[in-house]
DOLOZA-371225 format. One record per residue: residue number from 0; residue in one letter; chain; x, y, z of N, C-alpha, C in turn. Coordinates in steps of 0.05 Angstrom, whole numbers, plus 5000, padded with zeros to 4 digits. Layout:
! residues N
[NUM; "a"; "A"; [X; Y; Z]; [X; Y; Z]; [X; Y; Z]] ...
//
This chain:
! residues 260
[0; "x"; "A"; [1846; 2457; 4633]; [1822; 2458; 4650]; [1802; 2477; 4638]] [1; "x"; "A"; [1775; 2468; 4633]; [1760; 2485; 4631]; [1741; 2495; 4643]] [2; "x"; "A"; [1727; 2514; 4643]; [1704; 2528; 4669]; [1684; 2532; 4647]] [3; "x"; "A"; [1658; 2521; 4661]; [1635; 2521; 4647]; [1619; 2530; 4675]] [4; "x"; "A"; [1619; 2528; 4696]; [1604; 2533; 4717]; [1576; 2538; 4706]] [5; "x"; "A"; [1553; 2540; 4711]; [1520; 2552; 4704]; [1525; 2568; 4724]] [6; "x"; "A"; [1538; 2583; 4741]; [1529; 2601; 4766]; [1542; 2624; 4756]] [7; "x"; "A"; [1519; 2643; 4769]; [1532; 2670; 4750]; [1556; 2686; 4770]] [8; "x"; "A"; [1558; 2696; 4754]; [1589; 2710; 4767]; [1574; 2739; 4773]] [9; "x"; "A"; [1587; 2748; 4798]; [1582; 2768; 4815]; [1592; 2790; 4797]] [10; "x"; "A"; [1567; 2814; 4794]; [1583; 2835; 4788]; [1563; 2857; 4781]] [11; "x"; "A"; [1568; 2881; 4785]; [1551; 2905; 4782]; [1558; 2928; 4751]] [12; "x"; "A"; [1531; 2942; 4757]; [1540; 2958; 4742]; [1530; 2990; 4751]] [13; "x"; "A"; [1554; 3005; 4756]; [1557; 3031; 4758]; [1544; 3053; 4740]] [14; "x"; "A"; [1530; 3063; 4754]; [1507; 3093; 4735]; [1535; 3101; 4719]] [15; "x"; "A"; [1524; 3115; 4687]; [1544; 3119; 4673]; [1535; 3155; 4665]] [16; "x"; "A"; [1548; 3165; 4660]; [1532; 3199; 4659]; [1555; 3211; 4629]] [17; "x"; "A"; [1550; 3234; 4626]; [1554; 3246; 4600]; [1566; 3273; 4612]] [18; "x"; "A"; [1598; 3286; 4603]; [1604; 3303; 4620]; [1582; 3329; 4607]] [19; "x"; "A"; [1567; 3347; 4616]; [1546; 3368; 4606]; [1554; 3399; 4603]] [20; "x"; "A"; [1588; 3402; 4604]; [1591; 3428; 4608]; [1629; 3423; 4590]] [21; "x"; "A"; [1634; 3446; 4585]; [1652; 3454; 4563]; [1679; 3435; 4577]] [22; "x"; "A"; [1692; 3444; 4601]; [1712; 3434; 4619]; [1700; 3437; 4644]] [23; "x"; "A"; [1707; 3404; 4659]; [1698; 3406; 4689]; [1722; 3392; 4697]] [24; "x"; "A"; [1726; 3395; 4722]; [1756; 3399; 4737]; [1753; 3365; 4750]] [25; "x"; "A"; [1767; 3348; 4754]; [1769; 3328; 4769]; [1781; 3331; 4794]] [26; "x"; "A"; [1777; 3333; 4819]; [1785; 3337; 4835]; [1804; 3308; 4857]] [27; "x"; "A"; [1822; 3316; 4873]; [1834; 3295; 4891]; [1807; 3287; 4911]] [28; "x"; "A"; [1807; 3309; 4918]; [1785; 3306; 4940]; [1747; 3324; 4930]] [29; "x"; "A"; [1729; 3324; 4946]; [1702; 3335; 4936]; [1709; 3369; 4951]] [30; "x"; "A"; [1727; 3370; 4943]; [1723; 3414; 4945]; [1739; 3421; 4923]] [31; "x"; "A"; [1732; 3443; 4920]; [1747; 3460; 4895]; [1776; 3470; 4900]] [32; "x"; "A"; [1779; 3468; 4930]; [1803; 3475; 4934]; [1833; 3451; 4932]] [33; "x"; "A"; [1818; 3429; 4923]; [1835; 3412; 4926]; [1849; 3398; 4905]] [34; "x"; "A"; [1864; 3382; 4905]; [1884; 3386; 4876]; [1864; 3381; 4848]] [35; "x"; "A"; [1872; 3396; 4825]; [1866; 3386; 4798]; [1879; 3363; 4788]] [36; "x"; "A"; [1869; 3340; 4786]; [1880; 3319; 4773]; [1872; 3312; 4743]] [37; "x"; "A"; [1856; 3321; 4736]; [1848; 3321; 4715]; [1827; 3335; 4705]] [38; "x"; "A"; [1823; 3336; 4686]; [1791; 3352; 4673]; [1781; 3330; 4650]] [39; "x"; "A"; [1750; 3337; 4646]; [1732; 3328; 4635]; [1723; 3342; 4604]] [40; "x"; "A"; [1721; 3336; 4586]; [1707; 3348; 4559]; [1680; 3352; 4568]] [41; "x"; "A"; [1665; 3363; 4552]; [1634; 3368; 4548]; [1634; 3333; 4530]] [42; "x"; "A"; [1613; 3314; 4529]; [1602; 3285; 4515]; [1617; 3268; 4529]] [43; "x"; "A"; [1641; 3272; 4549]; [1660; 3248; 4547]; [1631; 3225; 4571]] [44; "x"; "A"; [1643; 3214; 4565]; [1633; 3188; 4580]; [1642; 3179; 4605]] [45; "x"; "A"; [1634; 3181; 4646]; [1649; 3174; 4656]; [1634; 3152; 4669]] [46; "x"; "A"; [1639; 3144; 4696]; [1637; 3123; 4704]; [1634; 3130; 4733]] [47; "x"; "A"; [1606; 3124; 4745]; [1600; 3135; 4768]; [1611; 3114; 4802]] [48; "x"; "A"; [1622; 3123; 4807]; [1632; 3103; 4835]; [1625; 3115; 4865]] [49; "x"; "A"; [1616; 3140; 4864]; [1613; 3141; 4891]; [1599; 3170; 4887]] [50; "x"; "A"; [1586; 3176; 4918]; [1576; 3206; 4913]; [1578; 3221; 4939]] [51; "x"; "A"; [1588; 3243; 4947]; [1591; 3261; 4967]; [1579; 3283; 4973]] [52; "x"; "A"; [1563; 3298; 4974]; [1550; 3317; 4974]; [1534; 3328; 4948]] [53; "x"; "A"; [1546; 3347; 4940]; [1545; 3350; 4911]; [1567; 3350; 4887]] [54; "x"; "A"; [1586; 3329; 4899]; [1607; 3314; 4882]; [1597; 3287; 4867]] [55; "x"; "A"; [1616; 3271; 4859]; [1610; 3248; 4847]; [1634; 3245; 4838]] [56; "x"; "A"; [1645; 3217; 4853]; [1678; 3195; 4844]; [1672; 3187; 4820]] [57; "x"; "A"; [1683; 3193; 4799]; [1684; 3179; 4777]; [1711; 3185; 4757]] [58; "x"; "A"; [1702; 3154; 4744]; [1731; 3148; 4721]; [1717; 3157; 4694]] [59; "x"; "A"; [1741; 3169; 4680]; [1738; 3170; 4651]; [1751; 3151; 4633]] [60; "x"; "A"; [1744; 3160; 4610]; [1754; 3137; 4587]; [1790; 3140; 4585]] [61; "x"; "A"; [1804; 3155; 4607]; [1833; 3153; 4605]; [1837; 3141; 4625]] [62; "x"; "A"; [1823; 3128; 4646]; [1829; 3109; 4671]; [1839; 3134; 4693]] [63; "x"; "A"; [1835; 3156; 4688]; [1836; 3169; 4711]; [1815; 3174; 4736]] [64; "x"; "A"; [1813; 3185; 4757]; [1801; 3176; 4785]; [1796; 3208; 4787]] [65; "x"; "A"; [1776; 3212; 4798]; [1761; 3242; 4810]; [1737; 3254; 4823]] [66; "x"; "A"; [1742; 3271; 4824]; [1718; 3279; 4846]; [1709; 3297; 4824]] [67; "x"; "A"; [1682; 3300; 4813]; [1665; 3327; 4795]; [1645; 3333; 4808]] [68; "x"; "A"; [1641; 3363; 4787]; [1616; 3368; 4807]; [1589; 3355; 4793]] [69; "x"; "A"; [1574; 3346; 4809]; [1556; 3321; 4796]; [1533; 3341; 4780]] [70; "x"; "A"; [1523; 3372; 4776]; [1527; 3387; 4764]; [1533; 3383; 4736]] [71; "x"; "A"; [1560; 3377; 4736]; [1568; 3379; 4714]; [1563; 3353; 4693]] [72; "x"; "A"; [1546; 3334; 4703]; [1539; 3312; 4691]; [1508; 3311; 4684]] [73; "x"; "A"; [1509; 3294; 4667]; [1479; 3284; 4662]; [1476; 3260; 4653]] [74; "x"; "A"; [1461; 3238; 4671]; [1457; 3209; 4670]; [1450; 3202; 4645]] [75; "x"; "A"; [1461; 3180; 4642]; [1463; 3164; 4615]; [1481; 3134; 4616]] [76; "x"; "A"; [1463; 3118; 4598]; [1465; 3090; 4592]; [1459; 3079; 4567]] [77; "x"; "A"; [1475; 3060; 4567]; [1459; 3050; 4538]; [1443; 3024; 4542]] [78; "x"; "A"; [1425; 3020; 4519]; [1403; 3000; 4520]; [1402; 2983; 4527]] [79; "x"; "A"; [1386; 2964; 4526]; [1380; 2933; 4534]; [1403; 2924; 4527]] [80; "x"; "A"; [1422; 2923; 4540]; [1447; 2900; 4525]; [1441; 2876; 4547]] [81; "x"; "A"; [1460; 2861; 4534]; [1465; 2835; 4548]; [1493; 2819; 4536]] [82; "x"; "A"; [1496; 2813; 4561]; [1526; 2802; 4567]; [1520; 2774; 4578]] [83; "x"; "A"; [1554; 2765; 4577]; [1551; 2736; 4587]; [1555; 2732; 4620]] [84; "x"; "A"; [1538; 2719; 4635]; [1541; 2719; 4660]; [1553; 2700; 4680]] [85; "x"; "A"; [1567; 2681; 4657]; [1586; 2657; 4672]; [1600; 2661; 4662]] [86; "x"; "A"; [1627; 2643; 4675]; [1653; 2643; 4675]; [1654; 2639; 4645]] [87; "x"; "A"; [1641; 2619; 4630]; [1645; 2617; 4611]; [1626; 2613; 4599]] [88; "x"; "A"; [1610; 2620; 4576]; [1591; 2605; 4565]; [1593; 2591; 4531]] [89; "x"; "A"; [1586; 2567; 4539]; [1589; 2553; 4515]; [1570; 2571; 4492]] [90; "x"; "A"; [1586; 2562; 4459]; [1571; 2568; 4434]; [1572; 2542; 4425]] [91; "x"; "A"; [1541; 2538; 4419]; [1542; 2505; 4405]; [1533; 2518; 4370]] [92; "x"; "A"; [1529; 2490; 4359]; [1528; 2502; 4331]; [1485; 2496; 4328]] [93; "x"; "A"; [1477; 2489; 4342]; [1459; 2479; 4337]; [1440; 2491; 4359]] [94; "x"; "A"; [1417; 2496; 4367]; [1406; 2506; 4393]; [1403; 2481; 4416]] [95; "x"; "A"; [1415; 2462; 4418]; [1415; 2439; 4435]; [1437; 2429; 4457]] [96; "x"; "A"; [1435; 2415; 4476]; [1463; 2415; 4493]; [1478; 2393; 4474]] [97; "x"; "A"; [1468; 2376; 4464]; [1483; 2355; 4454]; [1503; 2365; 4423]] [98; "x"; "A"; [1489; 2395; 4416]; [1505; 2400; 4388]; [1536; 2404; 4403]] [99; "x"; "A"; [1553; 2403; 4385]; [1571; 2415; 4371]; [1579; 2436; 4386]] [100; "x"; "A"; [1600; 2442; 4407]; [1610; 2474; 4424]; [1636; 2476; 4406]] [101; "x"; "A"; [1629; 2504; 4389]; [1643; 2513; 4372]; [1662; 2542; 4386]] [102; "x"; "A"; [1654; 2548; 4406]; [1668; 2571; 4421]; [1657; 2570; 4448]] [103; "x"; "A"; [1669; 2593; 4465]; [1667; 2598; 4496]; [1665; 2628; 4491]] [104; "x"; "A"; [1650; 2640; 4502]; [1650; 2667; 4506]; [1653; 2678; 4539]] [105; "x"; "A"; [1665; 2696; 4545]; [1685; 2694; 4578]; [1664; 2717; 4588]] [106; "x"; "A"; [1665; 2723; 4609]; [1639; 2733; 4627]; [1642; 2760; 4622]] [107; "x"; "A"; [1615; 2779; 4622]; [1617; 2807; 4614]; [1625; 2813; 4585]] [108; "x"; "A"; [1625; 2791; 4567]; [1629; 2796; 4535]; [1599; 2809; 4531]] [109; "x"; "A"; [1597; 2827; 4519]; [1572; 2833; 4503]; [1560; 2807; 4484]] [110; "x"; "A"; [1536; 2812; 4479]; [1517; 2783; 4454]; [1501; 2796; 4453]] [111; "x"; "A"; [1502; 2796; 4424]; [1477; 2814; 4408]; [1464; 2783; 4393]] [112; "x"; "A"; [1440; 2780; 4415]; [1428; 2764; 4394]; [1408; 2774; 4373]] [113; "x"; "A"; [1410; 2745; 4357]; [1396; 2757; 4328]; [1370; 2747; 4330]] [114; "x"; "A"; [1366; 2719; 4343]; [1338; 2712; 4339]; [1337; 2696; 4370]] [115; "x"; "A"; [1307; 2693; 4371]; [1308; 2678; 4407]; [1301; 2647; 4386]] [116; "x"; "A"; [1308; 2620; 4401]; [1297; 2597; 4400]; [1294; 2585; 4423]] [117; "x"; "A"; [1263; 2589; 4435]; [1265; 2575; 4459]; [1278; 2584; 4485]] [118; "x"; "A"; [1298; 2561; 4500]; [1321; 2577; 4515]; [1342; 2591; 4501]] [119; "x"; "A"; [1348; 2594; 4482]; [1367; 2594; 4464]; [1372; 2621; 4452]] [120; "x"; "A"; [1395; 2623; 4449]; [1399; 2660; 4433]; [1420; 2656; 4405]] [121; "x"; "A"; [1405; 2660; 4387]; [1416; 2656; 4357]; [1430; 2684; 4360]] [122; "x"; "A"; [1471; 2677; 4365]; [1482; 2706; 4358]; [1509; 2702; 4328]] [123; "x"; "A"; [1503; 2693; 4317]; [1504; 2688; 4288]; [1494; 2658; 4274]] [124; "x"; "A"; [1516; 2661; 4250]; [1513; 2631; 4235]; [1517; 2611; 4251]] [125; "x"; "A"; [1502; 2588; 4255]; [1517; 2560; 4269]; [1522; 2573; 4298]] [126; "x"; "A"; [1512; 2595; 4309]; [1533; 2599; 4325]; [1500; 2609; 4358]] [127; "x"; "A"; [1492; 2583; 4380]; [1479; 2587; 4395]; [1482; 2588; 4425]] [128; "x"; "A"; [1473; 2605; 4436]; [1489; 2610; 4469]; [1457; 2606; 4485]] [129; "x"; "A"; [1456; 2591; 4509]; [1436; 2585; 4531]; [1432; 2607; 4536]] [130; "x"; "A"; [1407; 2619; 4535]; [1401; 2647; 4549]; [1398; 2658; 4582]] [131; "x"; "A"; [1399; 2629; 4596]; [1414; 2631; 4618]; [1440; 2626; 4626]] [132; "x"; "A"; [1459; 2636; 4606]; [1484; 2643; 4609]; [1484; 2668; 4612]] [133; "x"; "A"; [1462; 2695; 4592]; [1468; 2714; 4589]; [1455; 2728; 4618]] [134; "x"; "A"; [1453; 2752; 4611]; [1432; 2774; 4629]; [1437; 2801; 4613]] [135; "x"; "A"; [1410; 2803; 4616]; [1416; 2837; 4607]; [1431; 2855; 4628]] [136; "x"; "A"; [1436; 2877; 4618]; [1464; 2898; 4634]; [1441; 2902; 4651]] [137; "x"; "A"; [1425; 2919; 4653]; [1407; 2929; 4669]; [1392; 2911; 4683]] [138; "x"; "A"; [1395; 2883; 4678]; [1384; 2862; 4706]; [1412; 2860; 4717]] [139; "x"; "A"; [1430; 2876; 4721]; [1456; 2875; 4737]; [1453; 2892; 4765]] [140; "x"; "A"; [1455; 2892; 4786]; [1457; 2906; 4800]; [1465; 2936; 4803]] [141; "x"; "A"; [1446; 2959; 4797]; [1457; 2979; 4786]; [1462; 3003; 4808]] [142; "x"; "A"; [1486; 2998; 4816]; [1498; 3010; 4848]; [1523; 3019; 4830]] [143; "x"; "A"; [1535; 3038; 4861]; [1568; 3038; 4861]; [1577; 3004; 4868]] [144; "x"; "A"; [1600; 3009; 4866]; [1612; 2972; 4856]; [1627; 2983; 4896]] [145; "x"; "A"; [1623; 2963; 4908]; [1634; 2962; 4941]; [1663; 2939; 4938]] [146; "x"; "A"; [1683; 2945; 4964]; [1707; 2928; 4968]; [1689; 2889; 4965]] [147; "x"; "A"; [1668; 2885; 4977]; [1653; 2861; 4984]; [1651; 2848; 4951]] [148; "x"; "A"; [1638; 2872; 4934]; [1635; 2865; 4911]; [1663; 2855; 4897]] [149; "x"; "A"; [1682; 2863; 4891]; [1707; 2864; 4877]; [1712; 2828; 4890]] [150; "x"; "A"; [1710; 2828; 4913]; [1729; 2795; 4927]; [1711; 2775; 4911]] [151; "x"; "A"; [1678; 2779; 4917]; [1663; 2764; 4911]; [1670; 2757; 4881]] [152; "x"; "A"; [1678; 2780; 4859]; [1685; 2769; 4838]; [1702; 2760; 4830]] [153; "x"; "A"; [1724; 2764; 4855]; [1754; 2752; 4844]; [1749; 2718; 4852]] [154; "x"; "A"; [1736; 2714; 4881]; [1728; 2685; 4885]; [1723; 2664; 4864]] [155; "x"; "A"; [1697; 2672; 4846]; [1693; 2663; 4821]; [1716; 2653; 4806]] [156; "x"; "A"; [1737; 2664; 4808]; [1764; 2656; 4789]; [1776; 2636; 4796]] [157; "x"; "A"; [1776; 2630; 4822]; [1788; 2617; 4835]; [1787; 2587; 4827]] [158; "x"; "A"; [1813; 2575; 4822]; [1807; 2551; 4806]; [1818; 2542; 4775]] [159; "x"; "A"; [1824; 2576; 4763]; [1826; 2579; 4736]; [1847; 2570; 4724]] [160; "x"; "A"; [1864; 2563; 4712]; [1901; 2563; 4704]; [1914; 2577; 4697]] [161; "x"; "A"; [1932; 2588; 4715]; [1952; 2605; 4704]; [1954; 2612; 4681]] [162; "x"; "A"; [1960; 2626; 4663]; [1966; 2632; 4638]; [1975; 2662; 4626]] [163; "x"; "A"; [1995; 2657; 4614]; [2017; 2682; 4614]; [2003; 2703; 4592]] [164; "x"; "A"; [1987; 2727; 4595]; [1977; 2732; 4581]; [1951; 2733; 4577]] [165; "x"; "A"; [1939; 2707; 4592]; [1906; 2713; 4589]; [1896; 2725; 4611]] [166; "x"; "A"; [1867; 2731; 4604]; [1851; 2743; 4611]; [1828; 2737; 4621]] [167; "x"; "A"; [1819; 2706; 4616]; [1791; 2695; 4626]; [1793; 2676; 4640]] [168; "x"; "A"; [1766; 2660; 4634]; [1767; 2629; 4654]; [1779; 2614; 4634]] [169; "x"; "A"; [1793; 2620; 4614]; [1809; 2596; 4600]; [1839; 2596; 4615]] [170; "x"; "A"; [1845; 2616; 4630]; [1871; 2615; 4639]; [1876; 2655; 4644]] [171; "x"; "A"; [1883; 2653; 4659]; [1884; 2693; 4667]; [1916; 2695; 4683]] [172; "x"; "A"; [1929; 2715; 4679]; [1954; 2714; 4699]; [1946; 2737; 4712]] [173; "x"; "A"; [1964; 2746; 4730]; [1955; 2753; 4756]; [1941; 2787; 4749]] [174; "x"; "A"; [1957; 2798; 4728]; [1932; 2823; 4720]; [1926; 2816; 4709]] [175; "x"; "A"; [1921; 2807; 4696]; [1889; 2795; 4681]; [1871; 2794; 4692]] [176; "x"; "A"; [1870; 2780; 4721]; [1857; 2779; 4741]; [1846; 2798; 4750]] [177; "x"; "A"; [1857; 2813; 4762]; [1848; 2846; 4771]; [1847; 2862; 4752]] [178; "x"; "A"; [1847; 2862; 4729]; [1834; 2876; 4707]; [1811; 2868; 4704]] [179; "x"; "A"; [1808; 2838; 4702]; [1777; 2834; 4696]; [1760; 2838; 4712]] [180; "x"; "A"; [1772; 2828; 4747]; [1758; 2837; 4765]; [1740; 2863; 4777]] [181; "x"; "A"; [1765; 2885; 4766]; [1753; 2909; 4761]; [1730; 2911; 4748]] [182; "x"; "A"; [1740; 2912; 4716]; [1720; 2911; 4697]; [1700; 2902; 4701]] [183; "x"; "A"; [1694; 2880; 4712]; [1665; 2867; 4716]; [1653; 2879; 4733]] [184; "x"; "A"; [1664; 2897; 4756]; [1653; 2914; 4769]; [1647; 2941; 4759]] [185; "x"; "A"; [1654; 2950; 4733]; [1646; 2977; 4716]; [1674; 2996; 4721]] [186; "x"; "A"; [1690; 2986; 4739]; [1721; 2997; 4736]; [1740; 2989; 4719]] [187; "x"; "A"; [1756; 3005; 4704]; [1783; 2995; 4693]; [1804; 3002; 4700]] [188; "x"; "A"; [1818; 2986; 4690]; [1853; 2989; 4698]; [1866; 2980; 4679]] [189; "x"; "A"; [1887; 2992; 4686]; [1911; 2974; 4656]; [1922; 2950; 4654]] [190; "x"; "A"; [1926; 2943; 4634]; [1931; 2910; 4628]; [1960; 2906; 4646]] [191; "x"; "A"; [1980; 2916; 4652]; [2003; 2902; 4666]; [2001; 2908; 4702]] [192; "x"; "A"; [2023; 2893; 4709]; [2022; 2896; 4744]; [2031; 2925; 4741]] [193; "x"; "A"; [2052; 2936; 4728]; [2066; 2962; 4738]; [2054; 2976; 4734]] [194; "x"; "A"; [2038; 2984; 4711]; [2021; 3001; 4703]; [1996; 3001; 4726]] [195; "x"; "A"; [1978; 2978; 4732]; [1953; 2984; 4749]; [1979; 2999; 4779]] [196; "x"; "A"; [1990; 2990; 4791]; [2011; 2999; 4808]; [2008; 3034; 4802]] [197; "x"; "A"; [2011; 3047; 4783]; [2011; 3081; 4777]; [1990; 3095; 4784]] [198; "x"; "A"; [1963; 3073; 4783]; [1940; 3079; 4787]; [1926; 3076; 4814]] [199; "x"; "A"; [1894; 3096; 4819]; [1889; 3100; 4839]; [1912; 3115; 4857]] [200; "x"; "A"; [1912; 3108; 4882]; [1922; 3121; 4912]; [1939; 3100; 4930]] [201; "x"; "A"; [1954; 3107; 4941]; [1977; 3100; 4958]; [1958; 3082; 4982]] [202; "x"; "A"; [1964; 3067; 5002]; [1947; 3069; 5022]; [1962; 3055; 5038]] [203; "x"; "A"; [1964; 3056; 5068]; [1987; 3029; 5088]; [1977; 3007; 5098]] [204; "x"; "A"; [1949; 3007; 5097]; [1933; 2986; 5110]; [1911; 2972; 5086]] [205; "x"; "A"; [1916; 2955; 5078]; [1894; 2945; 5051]; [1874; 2930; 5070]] [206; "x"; "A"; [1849; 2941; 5053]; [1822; 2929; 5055]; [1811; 2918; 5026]] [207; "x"; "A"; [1786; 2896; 5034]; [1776; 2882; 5012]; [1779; 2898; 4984]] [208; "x"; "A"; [1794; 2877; 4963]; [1779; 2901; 4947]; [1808; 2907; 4930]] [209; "x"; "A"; [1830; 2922; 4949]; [1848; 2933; 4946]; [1875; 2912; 4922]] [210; "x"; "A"; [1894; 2927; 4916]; [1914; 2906; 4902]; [1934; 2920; 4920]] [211; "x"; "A"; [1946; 2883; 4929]; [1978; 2887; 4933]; [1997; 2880; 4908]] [212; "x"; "A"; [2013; 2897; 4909]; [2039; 2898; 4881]; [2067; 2884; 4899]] [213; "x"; "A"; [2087; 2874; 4878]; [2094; 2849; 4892]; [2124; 2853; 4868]] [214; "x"; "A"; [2147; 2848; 4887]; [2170; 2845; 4868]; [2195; 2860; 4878]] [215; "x"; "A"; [2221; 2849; 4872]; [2246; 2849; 4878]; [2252; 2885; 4870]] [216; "x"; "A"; [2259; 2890; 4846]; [2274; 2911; 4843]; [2258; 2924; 4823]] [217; "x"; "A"; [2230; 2917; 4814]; [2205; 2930; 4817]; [2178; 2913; 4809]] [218; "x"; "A"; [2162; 2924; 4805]; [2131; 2915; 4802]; [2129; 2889; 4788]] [219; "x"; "A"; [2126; 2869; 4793]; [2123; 2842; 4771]; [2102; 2822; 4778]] [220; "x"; "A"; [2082; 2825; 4800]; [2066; 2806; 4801]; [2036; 2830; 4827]] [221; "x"; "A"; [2010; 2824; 4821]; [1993; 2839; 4835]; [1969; 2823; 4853]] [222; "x"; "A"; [1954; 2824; 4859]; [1937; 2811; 4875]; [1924; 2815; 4899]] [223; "x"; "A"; [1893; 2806; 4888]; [1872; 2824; 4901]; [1865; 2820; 4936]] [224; "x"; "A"; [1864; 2845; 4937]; [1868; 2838; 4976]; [1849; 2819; 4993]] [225; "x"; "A"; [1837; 2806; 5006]; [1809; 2796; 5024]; [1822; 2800; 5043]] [226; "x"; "A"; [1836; 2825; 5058]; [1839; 2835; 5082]; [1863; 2841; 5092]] [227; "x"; "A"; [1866; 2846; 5110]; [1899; 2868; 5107]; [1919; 2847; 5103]] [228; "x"; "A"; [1923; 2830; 5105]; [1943; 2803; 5097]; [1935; 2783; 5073]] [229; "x"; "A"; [1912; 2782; 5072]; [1900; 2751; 5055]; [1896; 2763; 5016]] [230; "x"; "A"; [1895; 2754; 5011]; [1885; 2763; 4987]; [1882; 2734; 4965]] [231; "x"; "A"; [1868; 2743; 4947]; [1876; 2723; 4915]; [1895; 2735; 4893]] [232; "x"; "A"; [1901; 2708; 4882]; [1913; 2717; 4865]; [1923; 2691; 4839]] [233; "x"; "A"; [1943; 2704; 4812]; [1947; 2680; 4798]; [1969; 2676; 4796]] [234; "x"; "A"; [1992; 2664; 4816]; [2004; 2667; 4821]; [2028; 2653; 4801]] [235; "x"; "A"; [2030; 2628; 4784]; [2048; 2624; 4756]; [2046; 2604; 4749]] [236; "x"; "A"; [2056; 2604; 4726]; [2055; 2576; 4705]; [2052; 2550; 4733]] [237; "x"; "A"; [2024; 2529; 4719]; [2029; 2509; 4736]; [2011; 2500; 4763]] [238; "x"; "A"; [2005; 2534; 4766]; [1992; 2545; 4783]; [1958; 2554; 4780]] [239; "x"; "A"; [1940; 2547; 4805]; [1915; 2562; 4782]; [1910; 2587; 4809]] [240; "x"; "A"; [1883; 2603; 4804]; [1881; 2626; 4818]; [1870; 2618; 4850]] [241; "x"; "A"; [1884; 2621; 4869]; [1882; 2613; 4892]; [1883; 2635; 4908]] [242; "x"; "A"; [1880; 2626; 4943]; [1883; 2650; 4959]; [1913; 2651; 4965]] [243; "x"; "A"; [1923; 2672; 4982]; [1948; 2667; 4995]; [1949; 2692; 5020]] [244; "x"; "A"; [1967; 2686; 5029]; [1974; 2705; 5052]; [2005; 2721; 5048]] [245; "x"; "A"; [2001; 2741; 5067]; [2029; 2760; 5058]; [2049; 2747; 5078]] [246; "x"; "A"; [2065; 2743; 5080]; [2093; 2727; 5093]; [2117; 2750; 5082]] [247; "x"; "A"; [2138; 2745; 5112]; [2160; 2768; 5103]; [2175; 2767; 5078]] [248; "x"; "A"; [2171; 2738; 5067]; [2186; 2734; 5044]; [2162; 2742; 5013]] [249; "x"; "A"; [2143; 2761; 5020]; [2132; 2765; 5001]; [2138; 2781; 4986]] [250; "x"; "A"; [2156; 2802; 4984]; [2166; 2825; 4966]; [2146; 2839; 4969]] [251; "x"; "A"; [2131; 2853; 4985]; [2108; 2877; 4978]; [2122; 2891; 4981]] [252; "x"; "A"; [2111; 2917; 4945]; [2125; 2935; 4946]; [2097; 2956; 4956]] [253; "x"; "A"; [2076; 2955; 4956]; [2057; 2974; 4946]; [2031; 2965; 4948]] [254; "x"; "A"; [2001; 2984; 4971]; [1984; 2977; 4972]; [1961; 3001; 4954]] [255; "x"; "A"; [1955; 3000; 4939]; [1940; 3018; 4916]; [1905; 3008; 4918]] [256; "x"; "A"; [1890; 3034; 4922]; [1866; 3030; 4927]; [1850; 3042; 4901]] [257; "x"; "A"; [1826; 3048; 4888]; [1817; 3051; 4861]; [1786; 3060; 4877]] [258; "x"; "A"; [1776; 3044; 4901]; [1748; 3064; 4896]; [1754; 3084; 4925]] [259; "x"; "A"; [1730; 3095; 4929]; [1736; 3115; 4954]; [1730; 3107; 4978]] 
//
């Protein structure tokens, strides 16, 4: 099955800042008195998700979660980029619908075009993408990423085929799914169920947004919540990304939340 959709896929992008001081403390919560979970370099690069007073929730380039003092940052982005904004967007070899589709590029890939033709974006040899596939980063919605946002982008998937290993609309398994889902929201997580499972916070009651972790004698399958029972997910070979509900026979081991 393939996904070509023209509709763009839901997704934001989170203010990005520069840490501005030697070591700054990551906090559990927005006071000083509350646990150290991590610290920051002076250049590192984080990822802005939320703001509290004179704090600010943000992730660094190790996938860790915190509270800084916003202080200790200074706003920063990079340029005009542009990414792909559908599930998939065709590469033809020629600038026309009727040429030649020599590739698919999967949503949120970067495209550095080389030359414009028309509707058309020359991003190498032989190689042309509809320029309403793309969007620049900064025509993205430039907010904290919300629980509403995350569903809306997992919806988009919905449809896709199972596949052990992937990661896009050619086929995604179930973290793949919530990895990309994240990602497209300006969050990351790690590529397996057990591993995203380590990450973020504990929680007993899931809201939009959230992942339930899923499995016998431990972590082997994850999926994104649409409310304290319902969620999506990609559930296996055979199978494509659908909704489902929690039932006692579901094995939940674990409800893990990522923004604040």
């Amino acid at each position: 099955m393939s996904i070509t959709a023209a509709t763009q896929v839901a997704m934001v992008r989170p203010p990005r800042a520069l840490v501005s001081v030697g070591v700054a403390p990551l906090r559990a919560q927005p006071d000083d008195a509350s646990e150290l979970v991590d610290q920051a370099s002076f250049g590192e690069h984080m990822t802005s998700l939320a703001q509290s007073g004179e704090w600010t929730y943000v992730q660094g380039p190790d996938l860790y979660f915190g509270w800084i003092r916003t202080a200790a940052l200074t706003p920063y982005d990079t340029p005009q980029a542009v990414v792909v904004a559908v599930s998939l967007a065709r590469v033809h070899a020629s600038p026309t619908r009727d040429a030649e589709v020599v590739d698919q590029l999967p949503v949120g890939a970067p495209v550095m075009v080389i030359e414009p033709h028309g509707d058309w974006g020359q991003i190498g040899p032989d190689r042309y993408v509809r320029r309403e596939d793309t969007i620049k980063v900064m025509s993205l919605p430039q907010r904290y990423p919300t629980p509403d946002d995350l569903v809306a982008t997992a919806e988009s998937f919905i449809g896709v085929p199972y596949l052990w290993g992937g990661t896009s609309a050619r086929g995604i398994d179930c973290s793949g799914l919530t990895q990309r889902v994240y990602l497209l929201n300006g969050v990351g997580l790690d590529r397996d169920a057990d591993q995203q499972a380590l990450g973020g916070r504990p929680v007993d009651v899931a809201r939009p947004g959230d992942l339930f972790f899923f499995g016998a004698e431990g972590v082997t399958h994850t999926a994104i919540a649409t409310g304290e029972r319902t969620f999506i997910h990609a559930p296996q070979s055979g199978k494509t990304v659908q909704r489902g509900e929690l039932t006692d026979a579901s094995g939940l081991r674990a409800i893990r939340r990522y923004l604040p």
